[in-house]
C-alpha positions as CSV (number, residue, x, y, z in Angstrom):
1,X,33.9,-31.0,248.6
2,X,35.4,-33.4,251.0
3,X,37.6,-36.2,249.3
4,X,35.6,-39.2,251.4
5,X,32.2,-39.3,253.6
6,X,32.8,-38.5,257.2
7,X,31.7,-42.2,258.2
8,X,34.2,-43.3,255.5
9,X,37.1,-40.6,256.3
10,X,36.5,-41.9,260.2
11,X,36.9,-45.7,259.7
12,X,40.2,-45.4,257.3
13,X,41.9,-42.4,259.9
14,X,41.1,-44.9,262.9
15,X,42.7,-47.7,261.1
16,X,45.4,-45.2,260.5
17,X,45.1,-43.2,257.6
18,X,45.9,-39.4,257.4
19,X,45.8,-37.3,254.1
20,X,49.6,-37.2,252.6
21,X,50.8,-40.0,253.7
22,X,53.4,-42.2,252.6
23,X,54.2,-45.7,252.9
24,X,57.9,-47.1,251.6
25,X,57.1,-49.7,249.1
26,X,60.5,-51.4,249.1
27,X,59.8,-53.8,251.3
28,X,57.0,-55.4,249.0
29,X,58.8,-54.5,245.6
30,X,61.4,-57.2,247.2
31,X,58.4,-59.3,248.6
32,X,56.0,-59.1,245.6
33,X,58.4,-59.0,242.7
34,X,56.6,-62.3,241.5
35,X,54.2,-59.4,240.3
36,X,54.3,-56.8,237.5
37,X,53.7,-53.8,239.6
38,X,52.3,-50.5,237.9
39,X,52.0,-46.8,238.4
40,X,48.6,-47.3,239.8
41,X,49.3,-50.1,241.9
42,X,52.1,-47.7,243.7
43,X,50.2,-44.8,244.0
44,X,47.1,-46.4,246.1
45,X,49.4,-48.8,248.1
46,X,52.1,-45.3,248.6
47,X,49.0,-44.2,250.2
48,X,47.2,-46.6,252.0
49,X,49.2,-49.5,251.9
50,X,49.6,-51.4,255.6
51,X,46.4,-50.4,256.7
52,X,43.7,-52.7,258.2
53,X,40.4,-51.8,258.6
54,X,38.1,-53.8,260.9
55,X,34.3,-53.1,260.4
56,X,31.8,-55.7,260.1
57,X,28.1,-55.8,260.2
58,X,25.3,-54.8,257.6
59,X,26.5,-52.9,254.7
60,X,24.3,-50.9,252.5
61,X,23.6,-54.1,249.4
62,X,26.4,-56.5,251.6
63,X,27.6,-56.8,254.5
64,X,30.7,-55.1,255.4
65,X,34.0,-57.2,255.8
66,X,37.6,-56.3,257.5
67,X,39.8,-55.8,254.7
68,X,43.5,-55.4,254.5
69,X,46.1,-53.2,252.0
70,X,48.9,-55.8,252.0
71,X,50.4,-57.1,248.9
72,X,52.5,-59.5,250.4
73,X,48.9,-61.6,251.5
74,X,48.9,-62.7,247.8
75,X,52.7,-63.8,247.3
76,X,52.9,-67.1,246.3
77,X,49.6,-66.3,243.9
78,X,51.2,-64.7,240.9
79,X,50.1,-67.5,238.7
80,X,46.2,-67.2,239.6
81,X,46.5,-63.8,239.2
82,X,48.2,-63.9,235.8
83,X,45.5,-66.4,235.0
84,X,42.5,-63.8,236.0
85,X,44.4,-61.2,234.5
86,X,44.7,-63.4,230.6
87,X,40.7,-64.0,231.4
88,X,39.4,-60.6,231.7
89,X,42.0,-58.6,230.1
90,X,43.5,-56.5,232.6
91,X,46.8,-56.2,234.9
92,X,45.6,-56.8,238.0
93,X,48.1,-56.3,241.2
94,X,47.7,-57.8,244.3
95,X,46.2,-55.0,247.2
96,X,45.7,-57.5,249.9
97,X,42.7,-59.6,251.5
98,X,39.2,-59.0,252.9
99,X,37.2,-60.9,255.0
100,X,39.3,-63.7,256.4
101,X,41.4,-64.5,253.3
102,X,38.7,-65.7,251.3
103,X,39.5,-63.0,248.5
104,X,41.8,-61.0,247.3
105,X,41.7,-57.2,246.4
106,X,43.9,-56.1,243.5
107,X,44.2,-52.7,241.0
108,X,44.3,-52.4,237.6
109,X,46.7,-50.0,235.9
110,X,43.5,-47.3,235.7
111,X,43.1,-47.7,239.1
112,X,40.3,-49.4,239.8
113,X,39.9,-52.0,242.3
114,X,38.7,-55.7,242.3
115,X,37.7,-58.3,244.4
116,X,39.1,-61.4,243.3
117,X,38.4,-65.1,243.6
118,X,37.3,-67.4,241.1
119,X,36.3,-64.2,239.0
120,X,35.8,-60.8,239.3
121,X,33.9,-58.3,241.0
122,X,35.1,-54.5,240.3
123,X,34.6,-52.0,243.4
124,X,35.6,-48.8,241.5
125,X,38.0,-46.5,240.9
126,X,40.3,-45.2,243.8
127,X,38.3,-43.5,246.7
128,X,34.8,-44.4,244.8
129,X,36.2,-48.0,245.8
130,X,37.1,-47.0,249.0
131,X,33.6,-45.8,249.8
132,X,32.2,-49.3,248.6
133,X,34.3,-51.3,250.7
134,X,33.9,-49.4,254.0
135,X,30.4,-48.9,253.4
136,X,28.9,-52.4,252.1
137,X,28.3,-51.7,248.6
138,X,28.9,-55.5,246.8
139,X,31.0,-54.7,244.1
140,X,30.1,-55.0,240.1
141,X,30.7,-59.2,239.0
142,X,32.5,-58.7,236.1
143,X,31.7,-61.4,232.8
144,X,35.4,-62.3,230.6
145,X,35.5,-61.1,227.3
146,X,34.0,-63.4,225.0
């Protein structure tokens, strides 16, 4: 069974994906060390970190947004995301934007990935997410703990 749809596994090779590859994260550990990173966080951004994927139009429950894998976007933001992190419980690391910078995408150390702004809105885990964002599928609004 093939890892992604072939509309997905199109969009994220023309934007300069290919299975196996590997992105030096250096560069953003020096950049992003305001951040906690974790396993997960360097595993999804080893792979598709630096990519930018520009779709738009109707999605399948939202419309579908450029988003980019860029943790650098979000330095400067450590303390909101320390502050989302305390409310809902989780270590969330910065992924990078989508749309024009209204909100942030970030993993958690299972690996599944958010949309963040004032709250929370979880995609999924790893290529699930992946599937949601390229295809339009508005992401789960998560409630804090109570």
């Amino acid at each position: 069974m093939p890892r992604f749809s072939q509309e997905v596994e199109g969009v994220l090779r023309r934007s300069g994906w290919l299975p196996d590859r590997r992105v030096d994260l250096a560069r953003w550990k020096v950049l992003a060390a305001e951040f906690t990173w974790h396993a997960a966080a360097e595993k999804f951004l080893q792979e598709f970190g630096g990519l930018r994927v520009d779709i738009g139009g109707p999605g399948i429950t939202c419309a579908r947004e450029p988003f980019e894998f860029d943790p650098e976007l979000a330095v400067g933001e450590g303390e909101r995301f320390a502050e989302l992190s305390g409310l809902f419980g989780l270590r969330f690391f910065p992924l990078g934007e989508v749309g024009q910078g209204e909100f942030f995408l970030a993993i958690d150390e299972e690996g599944a990935v958010y949309l963040l702004g004032a709250g929370a809105s979880r995609y999924g885990v790893g290529d699930l997410a992946l599937e949601r964002l390229v295809t339009g599928v508005a992401p789960e609004r998560l409630s804090p703990p109570t």
